[in-house]
N, C-alpha and C positions, 0 to 999 in steps of 0.2 A: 603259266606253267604248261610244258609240254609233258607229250607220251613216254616213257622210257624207252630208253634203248638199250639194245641187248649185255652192254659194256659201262663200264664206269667211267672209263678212259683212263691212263698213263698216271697219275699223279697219286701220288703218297699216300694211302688215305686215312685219316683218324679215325680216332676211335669212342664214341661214347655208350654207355648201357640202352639209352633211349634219342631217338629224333624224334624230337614232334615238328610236323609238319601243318603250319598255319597259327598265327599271335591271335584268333580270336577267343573267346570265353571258353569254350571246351580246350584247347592247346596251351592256353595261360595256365589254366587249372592244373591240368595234367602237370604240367611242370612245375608249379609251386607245390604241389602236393610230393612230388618227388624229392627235390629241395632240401622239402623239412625230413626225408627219411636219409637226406645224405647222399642224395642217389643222382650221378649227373645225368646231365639231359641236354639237349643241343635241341632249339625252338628256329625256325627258317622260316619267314614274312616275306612276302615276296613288295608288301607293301611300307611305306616308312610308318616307323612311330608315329609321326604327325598326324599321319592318315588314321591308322589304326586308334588313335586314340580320341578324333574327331567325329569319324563314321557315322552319321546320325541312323540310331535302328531303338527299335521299340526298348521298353524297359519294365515292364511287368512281371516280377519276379515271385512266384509261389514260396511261401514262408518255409517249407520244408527243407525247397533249394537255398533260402539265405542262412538257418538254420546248419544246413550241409556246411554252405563258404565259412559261417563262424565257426562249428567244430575244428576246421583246418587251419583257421588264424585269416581270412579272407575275407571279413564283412565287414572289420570295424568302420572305415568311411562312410560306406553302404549304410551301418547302422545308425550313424549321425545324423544322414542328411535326406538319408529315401523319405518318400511320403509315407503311411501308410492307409489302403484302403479296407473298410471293410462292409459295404456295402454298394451296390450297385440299382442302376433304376432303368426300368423296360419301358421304354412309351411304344403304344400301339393303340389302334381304334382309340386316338383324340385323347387317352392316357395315361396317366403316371403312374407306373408300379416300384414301388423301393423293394430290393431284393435285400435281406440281414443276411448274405452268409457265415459272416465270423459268430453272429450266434447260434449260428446250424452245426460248424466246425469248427469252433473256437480258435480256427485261423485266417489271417488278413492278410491281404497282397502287398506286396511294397514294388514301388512305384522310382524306379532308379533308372534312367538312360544308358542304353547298352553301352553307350564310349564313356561311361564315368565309372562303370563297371571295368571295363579293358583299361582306361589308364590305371585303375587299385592295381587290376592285377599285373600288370606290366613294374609296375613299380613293385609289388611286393616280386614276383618274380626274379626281376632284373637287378634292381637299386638294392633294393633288403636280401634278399636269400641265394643272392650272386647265380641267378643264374645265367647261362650263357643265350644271347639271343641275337639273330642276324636279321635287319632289316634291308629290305630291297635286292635282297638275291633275284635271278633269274634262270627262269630255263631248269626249272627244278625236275630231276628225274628221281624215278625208284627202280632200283635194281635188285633181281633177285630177293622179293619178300617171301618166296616160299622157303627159303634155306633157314639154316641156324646162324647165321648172320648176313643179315640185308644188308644194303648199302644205298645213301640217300646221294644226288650229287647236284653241287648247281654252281654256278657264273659268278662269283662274286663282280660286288655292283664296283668294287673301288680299283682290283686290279684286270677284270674282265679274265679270268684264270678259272680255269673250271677243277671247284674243290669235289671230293669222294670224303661220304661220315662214312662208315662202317659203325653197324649196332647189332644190337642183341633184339630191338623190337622197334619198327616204327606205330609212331603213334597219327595215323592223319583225319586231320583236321582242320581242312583243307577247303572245306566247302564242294558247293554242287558241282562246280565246275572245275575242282583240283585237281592234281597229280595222280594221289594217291585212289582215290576212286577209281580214274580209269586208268589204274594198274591194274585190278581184279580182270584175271582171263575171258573174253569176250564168253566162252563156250560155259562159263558158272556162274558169269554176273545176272540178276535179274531183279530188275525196277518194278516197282509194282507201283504206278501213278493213275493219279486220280486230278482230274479238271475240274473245276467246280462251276464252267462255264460263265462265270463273272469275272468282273475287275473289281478294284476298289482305287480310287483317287484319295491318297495317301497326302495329308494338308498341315504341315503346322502353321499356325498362327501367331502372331506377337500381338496376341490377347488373352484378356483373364480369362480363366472356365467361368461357364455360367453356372456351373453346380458343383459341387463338394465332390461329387462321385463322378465314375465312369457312367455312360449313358449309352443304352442302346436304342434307337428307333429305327423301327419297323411302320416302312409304308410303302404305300399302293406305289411311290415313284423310287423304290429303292431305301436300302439299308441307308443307317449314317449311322457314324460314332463319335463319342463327343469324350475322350480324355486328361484330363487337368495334366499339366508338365508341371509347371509353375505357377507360380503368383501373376507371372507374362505371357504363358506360352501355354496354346491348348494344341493338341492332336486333335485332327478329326480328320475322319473317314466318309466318302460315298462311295456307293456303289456304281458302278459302269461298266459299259459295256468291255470285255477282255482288248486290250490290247489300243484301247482309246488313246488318242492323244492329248496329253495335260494340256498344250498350248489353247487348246480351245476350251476350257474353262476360264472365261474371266472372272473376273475380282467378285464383280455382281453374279454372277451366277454361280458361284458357290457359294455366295451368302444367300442369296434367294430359296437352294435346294436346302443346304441348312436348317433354314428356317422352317420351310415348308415340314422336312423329315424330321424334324425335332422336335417341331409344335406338339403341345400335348396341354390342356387345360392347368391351368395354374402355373406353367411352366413360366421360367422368370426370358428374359430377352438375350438375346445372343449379343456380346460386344463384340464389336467387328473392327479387324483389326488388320493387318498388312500379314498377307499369305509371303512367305518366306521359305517354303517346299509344296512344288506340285508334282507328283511322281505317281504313275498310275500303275498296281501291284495284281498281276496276274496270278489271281486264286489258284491253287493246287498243289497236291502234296504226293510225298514220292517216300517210299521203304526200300532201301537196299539190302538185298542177301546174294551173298554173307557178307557180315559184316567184319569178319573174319579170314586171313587168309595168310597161311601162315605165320611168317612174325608182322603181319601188315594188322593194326587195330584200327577199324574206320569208327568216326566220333563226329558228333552235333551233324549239323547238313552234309556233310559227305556222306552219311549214313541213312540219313532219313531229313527229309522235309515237310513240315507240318504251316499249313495257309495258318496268316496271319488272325484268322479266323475266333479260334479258340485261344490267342495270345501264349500259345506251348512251346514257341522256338527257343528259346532263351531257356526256357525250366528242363526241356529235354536238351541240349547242351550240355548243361553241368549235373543230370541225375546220369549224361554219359561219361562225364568225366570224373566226379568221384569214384565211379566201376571202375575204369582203367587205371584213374591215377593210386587209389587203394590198393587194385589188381597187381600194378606191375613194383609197386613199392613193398608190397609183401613176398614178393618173389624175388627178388634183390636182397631183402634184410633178412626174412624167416624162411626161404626157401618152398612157401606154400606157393602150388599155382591153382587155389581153389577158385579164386576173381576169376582170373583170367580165363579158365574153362568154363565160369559160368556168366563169362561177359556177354555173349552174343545172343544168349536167351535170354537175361535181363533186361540188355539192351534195346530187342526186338516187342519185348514185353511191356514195356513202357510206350515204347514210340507207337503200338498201333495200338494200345490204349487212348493215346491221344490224337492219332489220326479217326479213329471213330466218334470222338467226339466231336470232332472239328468237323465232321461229315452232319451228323447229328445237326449240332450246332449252327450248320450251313443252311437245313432247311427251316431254321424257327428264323434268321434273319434272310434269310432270300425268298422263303415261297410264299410272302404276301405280294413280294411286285413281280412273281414268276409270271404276272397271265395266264396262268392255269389256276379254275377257280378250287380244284380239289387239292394243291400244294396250299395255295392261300389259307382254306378253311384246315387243313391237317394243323397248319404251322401254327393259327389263331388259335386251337385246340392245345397242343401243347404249350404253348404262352398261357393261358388261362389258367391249366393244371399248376403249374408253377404254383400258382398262387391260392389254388383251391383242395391242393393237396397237400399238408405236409410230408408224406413221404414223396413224392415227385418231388419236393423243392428239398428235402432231405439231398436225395440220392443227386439234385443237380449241382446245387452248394460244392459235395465231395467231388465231385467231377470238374468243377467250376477253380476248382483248388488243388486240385492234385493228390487228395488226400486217396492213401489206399491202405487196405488192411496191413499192419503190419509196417507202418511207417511209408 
């Protein structure tokens, strides 16, 4: 996707109430939500189905957000087939802590791959609630989002013809690197990003989990993560240095670092199994304002990026997209624009919610192999509390889940 330009150019342009711009989980949402109020909407991917619905990305979904997709008519597959978890275990100093959060907040995570999420909803979208979706457009522009009707415009991939929507509100969702983002005027945009001076070496495996639960360890050589997929397939995570190159972890040495950061007394053995993704994910997270700018609503990572850290990208996603797509569905049917005026402080309200946890959260797994022995012993200190307080493990549970007063 390119910059806009100051024109649309020459050709006809249609007309819908909403573009959403970009088919992942905040842009499917939006639009299926619209859908069911009757309300059209026109969805632009600059990528094919195929793609979009392969994507391999994390799947850790906050019961509140799956909760949300069912009130809408969005979860039934999700509900079949996700896992769910509701406890997790800390190894640190040699061992094993089980954490109960569903008993602290009577809610559990479910465990569903973000491209099995985007085929439901491309399907409920598309196939079931008709609505209109372009894959592989190009060259996508936004024009004029400060007026009372923007206009989106791009390349179609089959005639090479550059089509003009005309709308009443874009919706972008688009990602860090979209259109719609860097439309916002250079002289009002402002990123407020955060490094976290680490990588993480991003690993699936075609092997079983060695445990029932998510697994966090903390050690002197770096974080790892250890997440069941399947019955075949585990996630796991290390840490390294920003910007390392996968090629140079071989087979054996990410079984060796495994082992080493995982070991913890009674722990069962790691099957090891043929690494099938090595991709190394540079920490850090970013808040855009405003998120807001005239008829332009920015939604999921166009808006804010939250490190894989806290596992929040996917839950702030769709607590952004219920706002908009409730927002602009109510302003179409009942002529309220209460959402909409109060999208960009809910929106902003949530997201650095979880940017400070994910910061939080960054030094109980990284400052035991910081090499500073006052991060190490701070971070061992808060691990400990965990466990020795129930209000600490209270208030981490709710944080750990997304849970906040008032739903």
């Amino acid at each position: 996707m390119t910059p806009a330009s100051p024109h649309p150019g020459p050709s006809s342009p249609q007309h819908v109430p909403v573009v959403v711009v970009g088919a992942g989980p905040a842009g499917l949402t939006i639009g299926a939500v619209l859908r069911a109020a009757g309300v059209d909407c026109l969805v632009l991917e600059t990528e094919t189905r195929e793609f979009v619905e392969r994507r391999p990305r994390a799947g850790v979904i906050e019961e509140w957000a799956v909760r949300g997709l069912e009130r809408r008519g969005l979860a039934r597959t999700l509900l079949e087939r996700a896992q769910t978890h509701t406890e997790c275990e800390f190894r640190f100093a040699g061992e094993r802590y089980r954490f109960e959060y569903t008993a602290l907040t009577g809610q559990h995570h479910f465990v569903y791959p973000q491209q099995f999420l985007v085929t439901d909803l491309v399907r409920e979208y598309a196939d079931v609630r008709g609505g209109e979706i372009r894959f592989g457009v190009r060259d996508v522009r936004l024009h004029d989002p400060d007026s009372d009707r923007p206009a989106v415009s791009y390349v179609c991939p089959e005639s090479g013809e550059r089509r003009v929507v005309r709308a009443d509100f874009v919706a972008g969702c688009d990602g860090a690197r979209g259109v719609t983002r860097a439309s916002l005027p250079p002289e009002r945009a402002r990123v407020a990003r955060y490094d976290y001076g680490v990588g993480w070496l991003a690993l699936l495996a075609e092997a079983p989990p060695s445990s029932d639960c998510v697994v966090f360890g903390m050690h002197p050589r770096g974080f790892a993560g250890h997440m069941p997929r399947s019955a075949e397939v585990t996630r796991y995570y290390l840490q390294c240095p920003p910007g390392d190159d996968p090629e140079t972890w071989s087979h054996d040495r990410v079984w060796t670092e495994l082992r080493e950061r995982l070991g913890a007394a009674g722990a069962p053995p790691l099957p090891e199994g043929r690494l099938i993704e090595r991709r190394v994910l540079d920490m850090h997270g970013y808040v855009v304002e405003p998120v807001v700018h005239g008829r332009l609503f920015l939604a999921g990572d166009a808006a804010h990026l939250t490190a894989p850290i806290a596992a929040k990208g996917l839950n702030l996603a769709l607590h952004d997209a219920f706002l908009l797509g409730d927002a602009l569905a109510a302003h179409f049917t009942k002529g309220d624009d209460t959402g909409l005026s109060g999208y960009a402080h809910a929106c902003l309200s949530r997201a650095w919610d979880y940017q400070e946890f994910s910061q939080w959260l960054s030094e109980v797994y990284h400052g035991t192999a910081s090499g500073d022995p006052y991060r190490a012993g701070a971070a061992l200190a808060r691990l400990r509390r965990l466990f020795d307080s129930p209000t600490a493990a209270a208030e981490f549970a709710e944080r750990y889940m997304g849970v906040r007063p008032g739903g």
